[in-house]
Legacy VTK file of the C-alpha trace (Angstrom):
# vtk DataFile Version 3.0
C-alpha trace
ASCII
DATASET POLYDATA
POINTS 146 float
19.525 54.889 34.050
21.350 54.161 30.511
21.895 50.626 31.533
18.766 49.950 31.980
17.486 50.998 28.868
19.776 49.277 27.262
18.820 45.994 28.968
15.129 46.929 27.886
15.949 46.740 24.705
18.134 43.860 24.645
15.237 41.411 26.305
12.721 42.879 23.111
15.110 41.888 20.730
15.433 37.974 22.543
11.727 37.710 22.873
11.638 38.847 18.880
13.811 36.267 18.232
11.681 33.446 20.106
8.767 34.811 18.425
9.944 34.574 14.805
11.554 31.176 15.785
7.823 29.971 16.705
6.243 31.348 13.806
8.934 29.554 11.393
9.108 26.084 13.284
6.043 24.557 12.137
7.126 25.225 8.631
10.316 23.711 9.070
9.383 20.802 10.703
6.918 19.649 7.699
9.425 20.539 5.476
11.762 17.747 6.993
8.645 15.510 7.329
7.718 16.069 3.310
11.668 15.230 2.887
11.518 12.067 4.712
7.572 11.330 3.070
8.996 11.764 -0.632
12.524 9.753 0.387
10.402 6.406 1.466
8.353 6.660 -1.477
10.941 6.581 -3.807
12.513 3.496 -1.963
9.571 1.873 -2.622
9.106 2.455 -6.172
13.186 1.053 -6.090
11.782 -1.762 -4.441
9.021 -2.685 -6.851
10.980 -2.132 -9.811
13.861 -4.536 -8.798
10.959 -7.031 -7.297
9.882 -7.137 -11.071
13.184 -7.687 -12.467
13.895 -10.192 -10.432
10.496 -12.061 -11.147
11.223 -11.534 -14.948
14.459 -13.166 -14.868
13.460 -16.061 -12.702
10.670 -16.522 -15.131
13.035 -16.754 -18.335
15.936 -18.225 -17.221
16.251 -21.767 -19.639
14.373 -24.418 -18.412
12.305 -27.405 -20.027
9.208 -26.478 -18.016
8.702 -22.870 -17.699
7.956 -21.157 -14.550
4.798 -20.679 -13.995
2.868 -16.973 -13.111
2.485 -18.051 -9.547
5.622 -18.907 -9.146
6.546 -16.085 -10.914
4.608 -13.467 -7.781
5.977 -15.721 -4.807
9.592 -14.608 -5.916
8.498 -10.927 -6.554
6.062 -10.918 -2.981
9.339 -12.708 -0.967
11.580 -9.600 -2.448
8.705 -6.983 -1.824
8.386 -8.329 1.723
11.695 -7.516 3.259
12.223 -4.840 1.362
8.861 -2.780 1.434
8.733 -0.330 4.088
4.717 0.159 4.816
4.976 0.387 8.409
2.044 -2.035 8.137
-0.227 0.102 6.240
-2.124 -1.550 2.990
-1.473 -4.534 1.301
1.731 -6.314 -0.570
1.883 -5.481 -4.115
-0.247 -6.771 -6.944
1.716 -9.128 -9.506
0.823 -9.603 -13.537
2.698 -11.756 -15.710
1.996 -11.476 -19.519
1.314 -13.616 -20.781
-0.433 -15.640 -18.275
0.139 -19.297 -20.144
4.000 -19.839 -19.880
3.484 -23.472 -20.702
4.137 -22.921 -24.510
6.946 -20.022 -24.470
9.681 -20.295 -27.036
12.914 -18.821 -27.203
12.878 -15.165 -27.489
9.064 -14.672 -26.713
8.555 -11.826 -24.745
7.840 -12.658 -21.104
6.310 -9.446 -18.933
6.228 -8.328 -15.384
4.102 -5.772 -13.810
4.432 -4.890 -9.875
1.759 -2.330 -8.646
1.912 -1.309 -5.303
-0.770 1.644 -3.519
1.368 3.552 -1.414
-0.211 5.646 1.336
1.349 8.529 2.823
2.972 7.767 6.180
3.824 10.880 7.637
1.918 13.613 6.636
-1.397 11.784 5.772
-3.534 14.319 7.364
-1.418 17.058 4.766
-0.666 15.321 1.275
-2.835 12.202 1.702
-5.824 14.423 2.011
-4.704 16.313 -1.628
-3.750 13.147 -3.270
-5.088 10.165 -0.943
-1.441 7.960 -1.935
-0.207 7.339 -5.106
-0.368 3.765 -6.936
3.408 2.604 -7.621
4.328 0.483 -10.836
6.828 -0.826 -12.301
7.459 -3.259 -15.450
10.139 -5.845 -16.497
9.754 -7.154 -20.187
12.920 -9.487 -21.063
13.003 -12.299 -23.403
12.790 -16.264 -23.069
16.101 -17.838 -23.024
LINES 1 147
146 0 1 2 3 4 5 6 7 8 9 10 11 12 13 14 15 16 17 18 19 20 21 22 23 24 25 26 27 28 29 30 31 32 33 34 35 36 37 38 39 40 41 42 43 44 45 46 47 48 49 50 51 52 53 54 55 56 57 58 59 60 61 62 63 64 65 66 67 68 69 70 71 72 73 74 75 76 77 78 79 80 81 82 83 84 85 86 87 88 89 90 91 92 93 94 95 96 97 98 99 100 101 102 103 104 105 106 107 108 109 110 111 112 113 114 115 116 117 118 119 120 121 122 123 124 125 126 127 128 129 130 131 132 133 134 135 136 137 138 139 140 141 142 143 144 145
């Protein structure tokens, strides 16, 4: 009769187990999700941010004619659109080049790129996109004409 109170016991203590490990997965699996959620968006702000210095310097490298602004966003959307990981969700990113008249830039004028790119939560939409609704991504490049 020992045994089998001893077996009694022994099958609570596994069904306490399974119980707590219930309770606890949901927690950790969102945790891993939020991980992965926070690790793609700061890829993409990486992305953006090297997609503007890379249309920067294409726009000041030495040239007779200058590059112009919409030249300037094909080379920063071509780098954005291997790069970007949206999963197809929104839109590319949103280019500004100050100024926007490169025609009469001298040597050592300031030439400015902005990338902005809305970012919407892939993962756990229904959790942090509900809080925040995404987060708008920037980045800017200012380097001079050479």
């Amino acid at each position: 009769m020992l045994t089998m109170d001893r077996r009694i016991r022994r099958e609570g203590r596994e069904g306490q187990a399974l119980v707590e490990f219930a309770i606890i997965l949901p927690v950790l699996v969102i945790l891993l999700l939020g991980i992965m959620e926070f690790g793609l968006l700061l890829y993409n702000q990486q992305v953006i941010t090297n997609a503007s210095r890379e249309g920067a310097r294409y726009g000041i490298v030495a040239r007779t004619d200058r590059r112009t602004p919409g030249e300037i966003a094909i080379v920063v959307n071509e780098y954005c659109g291997t790069r970007l990981i949206t999963f197809g969700s929104g839109g590319g990113p949103e280019t500004v080049v100050d100024p926007s008249d490169t025609n009469g830039a001298k040597f050592g004028e300031d030439l400015s790129v902005t990338v902005s790119f809305q970012y919407d939560f892939l993962v756990l939409p229904n959790f942090v996109g509900a809080l925040v609704g995404g987060t708008n991504l920037q980045a800017q490049t200012s380097m001079k004409y050479e």
